[in-house]
Structure formats: C-alpha cells, structure tokens
C-alpha positions, 0 to 999 in steps of 0.5 A, a space after each residue: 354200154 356207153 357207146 351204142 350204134 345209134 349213137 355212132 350213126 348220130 355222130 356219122 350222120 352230124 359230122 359225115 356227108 351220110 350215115 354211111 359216110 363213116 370214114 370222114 375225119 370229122 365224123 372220127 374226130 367227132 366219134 374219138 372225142 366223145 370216147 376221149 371224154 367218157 375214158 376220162 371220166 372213168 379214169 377220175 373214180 379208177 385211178 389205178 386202171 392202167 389199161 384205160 390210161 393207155 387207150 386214152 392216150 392212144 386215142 388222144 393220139 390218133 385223134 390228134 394225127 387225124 387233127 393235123 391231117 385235116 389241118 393240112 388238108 382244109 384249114 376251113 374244116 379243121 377250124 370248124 370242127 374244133 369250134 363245134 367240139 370246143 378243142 383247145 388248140 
C-alpha cells in the first residue's frame, strides 16, 4: 500500500495547524498531490488502465479547484504552498 496512515498523518501534521487538522487546503493539496504523482507513475508502465486515467484526472481536478479556493481566499498561503510542492503555476 502506497499510502499508509502515517503518512496521511505526515502530510496533516507538515501542511494543517494539527495532525488532527485534516480538512486544511494545504494539507488536501498536499495529500492529492502526492496521490497525483504515485497514479502518474503507474500510469507510465499501465497505459491502457483507464480507470487510473479517470481518477487522476479527477483528482487533478479537485486539487486545482482547492488551488483557486485558497487563491481566492489568501493569495499568501496559495503562493506557499505552490512553492513548497513545486506546482507550476
């Protein structure tokens, strides 16, 4: 398994205010991004698996919505968190 609990707790621990704090757009931008690049690399070796295309579009999608919420809200934070995962944006 690619994505164990402590790792989650990692990512909510470095990104939230807490471990608990898992509902912070950084800590979910955070946690997609890391998803986005481990269903990019199976997706190199496993062309033709289609069900991984779709969900890492999808989460390619909710990811960006998440961006332009916290753009919206506090161009500070979004400028930090896509410097700290080194986005392009």
């Amino acid at each position: 398994m690619y994505l164990t609990p402590e790792k989650k707790q990692e990512f909510f621990t470095k990104y939230g205010k807490n471990a608990q704090d898992t509902g912070n757009s950084e800590a979910q931008i955070a946690l997609f991004s890391f998803r986005i690049a481990h269903l990019t690399e199976h997706l190199k070796s496993n062309r033709k698996d289609a069900n991984t295309q779709r969900s890492l579009i999808t989460l390619v999608g909710k990811r960006r919505r998440l961006l332009d919420y916290l753009k919206a809200k506090d161009i500070e934070r979004y400028r930090a968190i896509v410097k700290d995962l080194g986005l392009r944006r």
